[in-house]
N, C-alpha and C positions, 0 to 999 in steps of 0.2 A: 655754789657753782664750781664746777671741777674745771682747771685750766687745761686744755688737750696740747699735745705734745710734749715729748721728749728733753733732754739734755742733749744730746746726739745732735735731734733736728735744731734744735739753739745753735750749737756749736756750728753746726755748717752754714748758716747766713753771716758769721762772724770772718772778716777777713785776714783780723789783725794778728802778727806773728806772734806766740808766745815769749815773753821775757820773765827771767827769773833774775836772782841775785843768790850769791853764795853769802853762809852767816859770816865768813869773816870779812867782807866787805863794811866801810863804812856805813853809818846813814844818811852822812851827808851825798855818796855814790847810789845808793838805793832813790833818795829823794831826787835826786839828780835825773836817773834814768825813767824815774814816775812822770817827771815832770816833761821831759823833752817825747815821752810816748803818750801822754796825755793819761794817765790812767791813775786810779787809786789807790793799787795794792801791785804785790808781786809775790812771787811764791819764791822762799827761800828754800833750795836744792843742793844737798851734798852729792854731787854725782848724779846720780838718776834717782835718787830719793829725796822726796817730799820732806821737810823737816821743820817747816813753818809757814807764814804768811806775815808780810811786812805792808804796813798801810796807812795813807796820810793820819789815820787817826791813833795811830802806834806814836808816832811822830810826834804830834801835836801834845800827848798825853803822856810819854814817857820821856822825851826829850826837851820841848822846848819847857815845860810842866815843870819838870823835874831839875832845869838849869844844867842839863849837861851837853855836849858838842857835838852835834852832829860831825863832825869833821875825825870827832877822836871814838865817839859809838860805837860797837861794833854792831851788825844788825841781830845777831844774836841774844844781845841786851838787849831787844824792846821785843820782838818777834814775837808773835803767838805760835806756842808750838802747840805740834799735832793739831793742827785746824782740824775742824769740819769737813769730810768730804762729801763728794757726790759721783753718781757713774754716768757713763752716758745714757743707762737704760734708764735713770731717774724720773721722775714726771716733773715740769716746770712747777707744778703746784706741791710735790713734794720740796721744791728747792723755795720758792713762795711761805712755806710752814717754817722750814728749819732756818730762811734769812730772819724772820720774825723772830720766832722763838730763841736763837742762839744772838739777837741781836748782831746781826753778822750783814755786812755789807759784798763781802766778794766770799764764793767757794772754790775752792783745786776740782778740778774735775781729775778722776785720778780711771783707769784702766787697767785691769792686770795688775798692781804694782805702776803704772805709767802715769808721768802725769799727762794729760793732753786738753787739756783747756783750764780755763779759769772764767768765773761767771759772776756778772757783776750785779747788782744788786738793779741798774740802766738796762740791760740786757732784758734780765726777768722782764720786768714795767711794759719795755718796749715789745716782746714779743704778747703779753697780755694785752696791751690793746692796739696790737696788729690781729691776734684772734678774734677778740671785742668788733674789731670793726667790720672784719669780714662779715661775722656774726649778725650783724646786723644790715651788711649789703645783703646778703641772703633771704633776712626777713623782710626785708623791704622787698624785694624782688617777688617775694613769693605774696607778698600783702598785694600788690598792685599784679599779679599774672604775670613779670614777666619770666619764669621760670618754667 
């Protein structure tokens, strides 16, 4: 089953302002500002370029793992560089393949060179069985006439 819709159309039901971190930020500052926005990753940005992605499981597996300090980290030591991207024209079930396959929780939604969103592994789920359910208001509707 093909999941219908966009990246584009994901991104515009999402309200939440974009945050990034620079690599030379700590990680004890990156986890900081994950944590006060509620979210799991961030995309690290030199400028207006993409140059990583930093995420509670960066964290958990190269820092506290590894015995060294969040406080003294830089985020450029644990960061996954050159993530994975995605565009707005992507299909949510192309972003569904590659979260699988790349074993990958959060994508940079990148434009032109831009970045302008980021897409969380919660996002995907929810928009799939927000179409699921319509899907199924519809059959129903049409099973009983009222359509």
């Amino acid at each position: 089953m093909e999941i219908a819709g966009t990246v584009s159309a994901l991104l515009s039901d999402k309200t939440r302002a974009l945050r990034s971190i620079q690599p030379t930020a700590t990680v004890f500052a990156a986890i900081e500002l994950m944590a006060g926005e509620n979210i799991g990753a961030l995309p690290v940005m030199e400028g207006a370029r993409l140059v990583g992605i930093i995420s509670e499981r960066d964290y958990t597996r190269k820092v506290i793992l590894q015995g060294r300090s969040s406080r003294e980290t830089p985020v450029s030591q644990i960061m996954t560089r050159d993530p994975q991207t995605v565009s707005p024209n992507d299909s949510i079930g192309q972003c569904m393949r590659l979260m699988t396959e790349q074993r990958a929780r959060h994508l940079p939604v990148v434009e032109n060179g831009a970045l302008v969103g980021i897409l969380s592994i919660g996002d995907v789920v929810k928009w799939v069985i927000s179409a699921q359910t319509a899907t199924i208001d519809q059959l129903t509707k049409y099973v009983y006439g009222e359509m």
